[in-house]
N, CA, C and O atoms as CSV, one atom per row, in Angstrom:
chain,resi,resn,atom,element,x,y,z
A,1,UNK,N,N,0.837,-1.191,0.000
A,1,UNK,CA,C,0.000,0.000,0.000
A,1,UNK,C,C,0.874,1.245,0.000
A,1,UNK,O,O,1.837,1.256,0.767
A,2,UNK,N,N,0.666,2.167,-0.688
A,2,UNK,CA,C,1.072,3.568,-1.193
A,2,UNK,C,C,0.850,4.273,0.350
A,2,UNK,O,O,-0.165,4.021,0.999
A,3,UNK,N,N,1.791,5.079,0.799
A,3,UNK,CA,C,1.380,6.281,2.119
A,3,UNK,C,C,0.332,7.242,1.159
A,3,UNK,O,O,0.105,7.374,-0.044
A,4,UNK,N,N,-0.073,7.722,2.209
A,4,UNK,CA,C,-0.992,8.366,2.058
A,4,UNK,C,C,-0.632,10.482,2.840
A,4,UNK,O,O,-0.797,10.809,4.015
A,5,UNK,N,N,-0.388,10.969,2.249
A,5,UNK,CA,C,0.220,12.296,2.422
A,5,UNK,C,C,-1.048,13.408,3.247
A,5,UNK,O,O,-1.929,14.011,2.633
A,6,UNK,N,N,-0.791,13.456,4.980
A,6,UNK,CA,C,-1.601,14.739,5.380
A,6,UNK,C,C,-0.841,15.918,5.089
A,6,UNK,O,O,0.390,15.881,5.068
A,7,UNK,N,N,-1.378,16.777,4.904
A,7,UNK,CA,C,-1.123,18.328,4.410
A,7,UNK,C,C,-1.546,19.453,5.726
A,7,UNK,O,O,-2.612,19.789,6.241
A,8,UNK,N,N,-0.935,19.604,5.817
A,8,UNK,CA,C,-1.613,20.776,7.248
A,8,UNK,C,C,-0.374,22.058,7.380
A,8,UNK,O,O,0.795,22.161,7.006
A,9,UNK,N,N,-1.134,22.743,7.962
A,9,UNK,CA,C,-0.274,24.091,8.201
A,9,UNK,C,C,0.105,24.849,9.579
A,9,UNK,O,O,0.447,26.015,9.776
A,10,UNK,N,N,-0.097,23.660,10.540
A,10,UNK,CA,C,0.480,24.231,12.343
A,10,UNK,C,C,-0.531,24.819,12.542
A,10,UNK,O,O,-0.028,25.706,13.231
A,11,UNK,N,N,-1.882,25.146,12.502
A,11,UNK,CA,C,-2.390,25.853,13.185
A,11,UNK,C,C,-3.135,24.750,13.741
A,11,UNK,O,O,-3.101,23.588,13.337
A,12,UNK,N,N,-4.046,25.369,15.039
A,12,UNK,CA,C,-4.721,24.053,15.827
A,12,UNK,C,C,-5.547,23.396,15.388
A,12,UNK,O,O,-5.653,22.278,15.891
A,13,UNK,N,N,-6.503,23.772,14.267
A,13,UNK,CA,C,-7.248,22.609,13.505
A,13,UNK,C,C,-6.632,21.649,12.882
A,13,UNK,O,O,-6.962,20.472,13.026
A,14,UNK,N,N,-5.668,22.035,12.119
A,14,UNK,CA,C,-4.382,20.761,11.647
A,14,UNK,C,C,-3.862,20.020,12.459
A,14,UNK,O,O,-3.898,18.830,12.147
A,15,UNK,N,N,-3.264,20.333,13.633
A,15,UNK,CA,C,-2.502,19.785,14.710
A,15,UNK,C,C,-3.841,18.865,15.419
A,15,UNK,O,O,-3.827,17.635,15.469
A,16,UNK,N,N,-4.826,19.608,15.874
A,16,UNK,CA,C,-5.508,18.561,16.414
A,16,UNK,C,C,-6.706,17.409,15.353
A,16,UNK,O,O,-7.517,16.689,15.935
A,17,UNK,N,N,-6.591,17.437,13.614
A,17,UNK,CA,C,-6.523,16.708,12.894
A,17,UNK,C,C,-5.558,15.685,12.551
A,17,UNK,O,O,-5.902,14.551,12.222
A,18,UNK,N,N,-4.059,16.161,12.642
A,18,UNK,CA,C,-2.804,15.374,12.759
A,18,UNK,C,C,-3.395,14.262,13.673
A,18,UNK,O,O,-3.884,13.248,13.174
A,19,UNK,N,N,-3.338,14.486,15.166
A,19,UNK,CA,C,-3.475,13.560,16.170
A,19,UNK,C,C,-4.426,12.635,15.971
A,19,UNK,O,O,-4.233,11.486,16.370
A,20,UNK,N,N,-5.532,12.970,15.362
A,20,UNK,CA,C,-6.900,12.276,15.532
A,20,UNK,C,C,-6.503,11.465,14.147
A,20,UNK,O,O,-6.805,10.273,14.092
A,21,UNK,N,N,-5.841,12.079,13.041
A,21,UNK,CA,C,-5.090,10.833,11.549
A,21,UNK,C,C,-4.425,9.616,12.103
A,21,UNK,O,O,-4.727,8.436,11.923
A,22,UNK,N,N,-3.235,10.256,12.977
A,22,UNK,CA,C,-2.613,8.965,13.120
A,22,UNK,C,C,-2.465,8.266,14.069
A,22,UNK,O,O,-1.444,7.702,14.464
A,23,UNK,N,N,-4.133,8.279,14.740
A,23,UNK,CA,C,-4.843,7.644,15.464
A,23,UNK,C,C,-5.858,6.350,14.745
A,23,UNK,O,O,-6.139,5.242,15.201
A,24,UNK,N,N,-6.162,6.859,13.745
A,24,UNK,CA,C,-6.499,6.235,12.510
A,24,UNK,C,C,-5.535,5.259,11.618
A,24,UNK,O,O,-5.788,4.081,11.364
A,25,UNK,N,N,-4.627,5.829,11.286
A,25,UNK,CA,C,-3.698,5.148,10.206
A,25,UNK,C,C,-2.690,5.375,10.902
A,25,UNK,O,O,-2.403,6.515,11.270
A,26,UNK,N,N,-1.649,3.810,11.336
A,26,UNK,CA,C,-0.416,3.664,11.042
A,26,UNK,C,C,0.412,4.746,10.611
A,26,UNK,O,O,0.431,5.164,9.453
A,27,UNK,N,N,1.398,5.393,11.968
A,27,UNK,CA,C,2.487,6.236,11.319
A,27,UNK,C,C,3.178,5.841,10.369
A,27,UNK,O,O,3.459,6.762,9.604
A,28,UNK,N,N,3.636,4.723,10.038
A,28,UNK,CA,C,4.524,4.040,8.817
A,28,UNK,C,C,3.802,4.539,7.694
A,28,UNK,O,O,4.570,4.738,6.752
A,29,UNK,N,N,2.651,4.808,7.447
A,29,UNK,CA,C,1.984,4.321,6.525
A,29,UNK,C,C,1.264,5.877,6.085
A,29,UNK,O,O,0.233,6.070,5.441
A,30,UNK,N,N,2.224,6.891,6.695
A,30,UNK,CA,C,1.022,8.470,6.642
A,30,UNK,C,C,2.745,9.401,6.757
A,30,UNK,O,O,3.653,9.470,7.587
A,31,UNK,N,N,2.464,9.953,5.454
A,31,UNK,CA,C,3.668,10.836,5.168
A,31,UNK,C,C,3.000,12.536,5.326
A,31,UNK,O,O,2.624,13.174,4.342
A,32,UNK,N,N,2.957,13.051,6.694
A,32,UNK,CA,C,2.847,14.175,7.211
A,32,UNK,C,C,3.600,15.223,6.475
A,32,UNK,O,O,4.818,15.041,6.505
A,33,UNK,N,N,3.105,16.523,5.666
A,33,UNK,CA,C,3.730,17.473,5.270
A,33,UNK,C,C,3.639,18.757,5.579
A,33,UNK,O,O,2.899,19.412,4.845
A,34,UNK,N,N,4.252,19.401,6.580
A,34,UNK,CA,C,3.823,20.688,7.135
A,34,UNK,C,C,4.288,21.907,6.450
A,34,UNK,O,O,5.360,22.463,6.693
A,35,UNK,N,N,3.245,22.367,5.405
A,35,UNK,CA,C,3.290,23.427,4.282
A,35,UNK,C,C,3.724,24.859,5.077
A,35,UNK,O,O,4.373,25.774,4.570
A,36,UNK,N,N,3.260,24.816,6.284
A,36,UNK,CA,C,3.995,26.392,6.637
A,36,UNK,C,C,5.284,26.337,6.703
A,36,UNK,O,O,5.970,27.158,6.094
A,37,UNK,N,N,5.945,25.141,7.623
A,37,UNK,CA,C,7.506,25.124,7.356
A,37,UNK,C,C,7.952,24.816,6.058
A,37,UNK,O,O,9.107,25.234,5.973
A,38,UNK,N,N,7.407,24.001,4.437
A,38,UNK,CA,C,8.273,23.774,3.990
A,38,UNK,C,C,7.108,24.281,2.786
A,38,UNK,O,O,6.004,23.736,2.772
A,39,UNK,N,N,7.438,25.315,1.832
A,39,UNK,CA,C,6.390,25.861,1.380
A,39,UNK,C,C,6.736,25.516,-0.119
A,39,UNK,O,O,6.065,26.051,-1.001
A,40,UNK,N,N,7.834,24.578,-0.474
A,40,UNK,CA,C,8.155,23.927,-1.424
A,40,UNK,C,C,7.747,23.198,-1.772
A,40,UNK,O,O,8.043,22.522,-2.756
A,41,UNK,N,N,6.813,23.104,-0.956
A,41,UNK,CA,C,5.620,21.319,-1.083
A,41,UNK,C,C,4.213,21.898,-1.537
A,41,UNK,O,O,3.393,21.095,-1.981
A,42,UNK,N,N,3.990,22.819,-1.479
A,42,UNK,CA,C,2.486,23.579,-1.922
A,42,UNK,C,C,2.283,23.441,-3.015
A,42,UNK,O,O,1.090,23.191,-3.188
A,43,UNK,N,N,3.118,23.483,-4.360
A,43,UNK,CA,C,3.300,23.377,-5.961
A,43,UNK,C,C,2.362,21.414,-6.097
A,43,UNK,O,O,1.482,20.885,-6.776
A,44,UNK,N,N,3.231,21.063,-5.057
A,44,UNK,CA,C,3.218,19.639,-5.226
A,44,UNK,C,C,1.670,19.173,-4.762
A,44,UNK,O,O,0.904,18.372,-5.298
A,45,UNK,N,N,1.559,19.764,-3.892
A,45,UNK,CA,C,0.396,19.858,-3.109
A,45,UNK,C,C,-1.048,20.229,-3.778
A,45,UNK,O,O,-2.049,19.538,-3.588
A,46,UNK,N,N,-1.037,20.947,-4.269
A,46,UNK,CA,C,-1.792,21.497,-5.642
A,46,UNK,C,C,-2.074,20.955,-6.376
A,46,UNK,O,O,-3.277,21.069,-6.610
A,47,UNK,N,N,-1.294,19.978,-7.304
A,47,UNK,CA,C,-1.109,19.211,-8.389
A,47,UNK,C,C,-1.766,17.841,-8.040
A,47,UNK,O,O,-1.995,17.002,-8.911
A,48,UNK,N,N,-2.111,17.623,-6.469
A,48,UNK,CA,C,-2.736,16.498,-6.164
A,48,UNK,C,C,-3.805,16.951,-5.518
A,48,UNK,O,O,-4.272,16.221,-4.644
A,49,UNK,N,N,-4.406,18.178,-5.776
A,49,UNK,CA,C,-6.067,18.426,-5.656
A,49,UNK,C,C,-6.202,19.175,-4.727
A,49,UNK,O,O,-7.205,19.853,-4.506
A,50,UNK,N,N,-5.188,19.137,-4.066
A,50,UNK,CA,C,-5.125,20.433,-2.252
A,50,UNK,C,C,-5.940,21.493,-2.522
A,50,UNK,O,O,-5.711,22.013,-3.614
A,51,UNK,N,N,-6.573,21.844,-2.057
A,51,UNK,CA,C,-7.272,23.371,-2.003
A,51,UNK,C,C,-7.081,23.981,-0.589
A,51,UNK,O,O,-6.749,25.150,-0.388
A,52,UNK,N,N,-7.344,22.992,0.428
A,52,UNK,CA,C,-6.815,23.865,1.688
A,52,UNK,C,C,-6.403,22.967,2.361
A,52,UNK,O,O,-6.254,21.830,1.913
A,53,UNK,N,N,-6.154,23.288,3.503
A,53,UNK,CA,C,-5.379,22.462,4.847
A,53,UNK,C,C,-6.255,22.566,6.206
A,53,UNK,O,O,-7.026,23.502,6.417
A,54,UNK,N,N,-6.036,21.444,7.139
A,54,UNK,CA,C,-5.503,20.053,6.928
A,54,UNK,C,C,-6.105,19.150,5.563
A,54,UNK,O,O,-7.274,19.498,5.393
A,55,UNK,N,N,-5.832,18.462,4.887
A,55,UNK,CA,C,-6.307,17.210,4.200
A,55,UNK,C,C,-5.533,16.515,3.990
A,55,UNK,O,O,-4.356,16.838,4.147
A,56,UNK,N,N,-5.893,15.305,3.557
A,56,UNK,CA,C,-5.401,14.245,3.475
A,56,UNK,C,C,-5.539,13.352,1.900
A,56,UNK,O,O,-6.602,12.950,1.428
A,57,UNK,N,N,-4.190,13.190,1.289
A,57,UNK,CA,C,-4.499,12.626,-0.064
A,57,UNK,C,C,-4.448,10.844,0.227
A,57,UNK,O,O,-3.629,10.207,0.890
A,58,UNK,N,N,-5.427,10.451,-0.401
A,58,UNK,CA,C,-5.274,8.646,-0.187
A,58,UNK,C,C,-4.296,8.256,-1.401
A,58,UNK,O,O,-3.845,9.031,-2.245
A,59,UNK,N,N,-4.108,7.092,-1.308
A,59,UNK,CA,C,-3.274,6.006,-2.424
A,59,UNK,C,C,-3.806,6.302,-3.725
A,59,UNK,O,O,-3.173,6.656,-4.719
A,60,UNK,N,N,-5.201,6.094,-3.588
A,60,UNK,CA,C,-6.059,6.454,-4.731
A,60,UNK,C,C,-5.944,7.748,-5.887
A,60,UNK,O,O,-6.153,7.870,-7.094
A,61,UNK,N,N,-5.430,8.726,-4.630
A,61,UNK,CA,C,-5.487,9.728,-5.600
A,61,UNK,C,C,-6.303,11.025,-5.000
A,61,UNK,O,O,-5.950,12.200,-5.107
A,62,UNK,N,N,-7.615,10.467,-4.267
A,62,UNK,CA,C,-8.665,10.927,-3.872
A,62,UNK,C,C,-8.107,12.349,-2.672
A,62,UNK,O,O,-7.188,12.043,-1.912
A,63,UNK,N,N,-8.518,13.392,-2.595
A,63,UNK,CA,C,-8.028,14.415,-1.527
A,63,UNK,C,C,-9.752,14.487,-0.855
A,63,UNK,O,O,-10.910,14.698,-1.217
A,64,UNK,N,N,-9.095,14.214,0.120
A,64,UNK,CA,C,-10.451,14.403,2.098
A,64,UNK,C,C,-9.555,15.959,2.422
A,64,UNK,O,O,-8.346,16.067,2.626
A,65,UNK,N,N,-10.644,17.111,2.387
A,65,UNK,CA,C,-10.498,18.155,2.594
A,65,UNK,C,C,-11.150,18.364,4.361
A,65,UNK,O,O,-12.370,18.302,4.513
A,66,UNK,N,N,-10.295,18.589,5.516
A,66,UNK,CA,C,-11.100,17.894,6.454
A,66,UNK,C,C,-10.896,19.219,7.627
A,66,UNK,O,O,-9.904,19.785,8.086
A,67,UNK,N,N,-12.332,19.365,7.823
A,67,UNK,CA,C,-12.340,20.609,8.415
A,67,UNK,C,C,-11.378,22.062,7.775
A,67,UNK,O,O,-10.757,21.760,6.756
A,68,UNK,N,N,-11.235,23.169,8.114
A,68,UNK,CA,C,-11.093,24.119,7.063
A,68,UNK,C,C,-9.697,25.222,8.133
A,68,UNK,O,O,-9.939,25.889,9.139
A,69,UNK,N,N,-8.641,25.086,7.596
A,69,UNK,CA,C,-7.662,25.536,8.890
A,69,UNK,C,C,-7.003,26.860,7.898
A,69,UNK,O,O,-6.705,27.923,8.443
A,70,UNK,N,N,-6.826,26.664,6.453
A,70,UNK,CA,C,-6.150,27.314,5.952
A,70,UNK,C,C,-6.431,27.044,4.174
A,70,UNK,O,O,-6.585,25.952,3.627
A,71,UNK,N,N,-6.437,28.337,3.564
A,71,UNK,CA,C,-6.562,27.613,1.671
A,71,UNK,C,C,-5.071,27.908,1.649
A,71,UNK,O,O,-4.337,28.505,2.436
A,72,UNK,N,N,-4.876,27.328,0.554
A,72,UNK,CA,C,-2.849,26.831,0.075
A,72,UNK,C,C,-3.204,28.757,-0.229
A,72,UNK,O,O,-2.625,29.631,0.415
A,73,UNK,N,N,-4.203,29.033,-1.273
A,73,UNK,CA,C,-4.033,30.839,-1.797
A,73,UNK,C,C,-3.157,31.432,-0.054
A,73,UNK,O,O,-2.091,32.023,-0.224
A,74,UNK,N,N,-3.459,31.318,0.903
A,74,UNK,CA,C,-3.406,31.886,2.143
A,74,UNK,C,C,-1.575,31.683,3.035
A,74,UNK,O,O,-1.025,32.204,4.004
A,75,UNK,N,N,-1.125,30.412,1.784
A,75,UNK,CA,C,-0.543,29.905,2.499
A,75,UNK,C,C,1.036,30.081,1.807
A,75,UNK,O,O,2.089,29.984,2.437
A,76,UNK,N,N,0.913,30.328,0.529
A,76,UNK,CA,C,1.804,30.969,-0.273
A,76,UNK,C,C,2.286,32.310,-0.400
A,76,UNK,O,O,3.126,32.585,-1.257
């Protein structure tokens, strides 16, 4: 199985989405990307459906936009 990439941006809806993910899914298995520190990942982030943060892209492809912390426009 493919990781599956959360997207979040440090603020407390992300952080307390983080906790409650990989409560859910296996840390091995969930490649965490924190767009405020590394804002080199937003391009990338984009290109796989991101519109805002926290979400979460599956194996599939599919982006879970989950609760509303930040849009990438906000974050660039």
């Amino acid at each position: 199985m493919n990781k599956v990439i959360f997207y979040h941006a440090g603020c407390p809806v992300c952080v307390s989405a983080e906790k409650d993910i990989l409560k859910l899914i296996p840390e091995n298995q969930v490649e965490v990307i924190h767009l405020g520190e590394d804002k080199t990942k937003i391009i990338d982030a984009e290109k796989k459906g991101v519109q805002s943060v926290p979400a979460l892209v599956l194996s599939s492809g599919n982006v879970l936009h989950i609760n509303f912390g930040a849009s990438i426009e906000d974050l660039k």
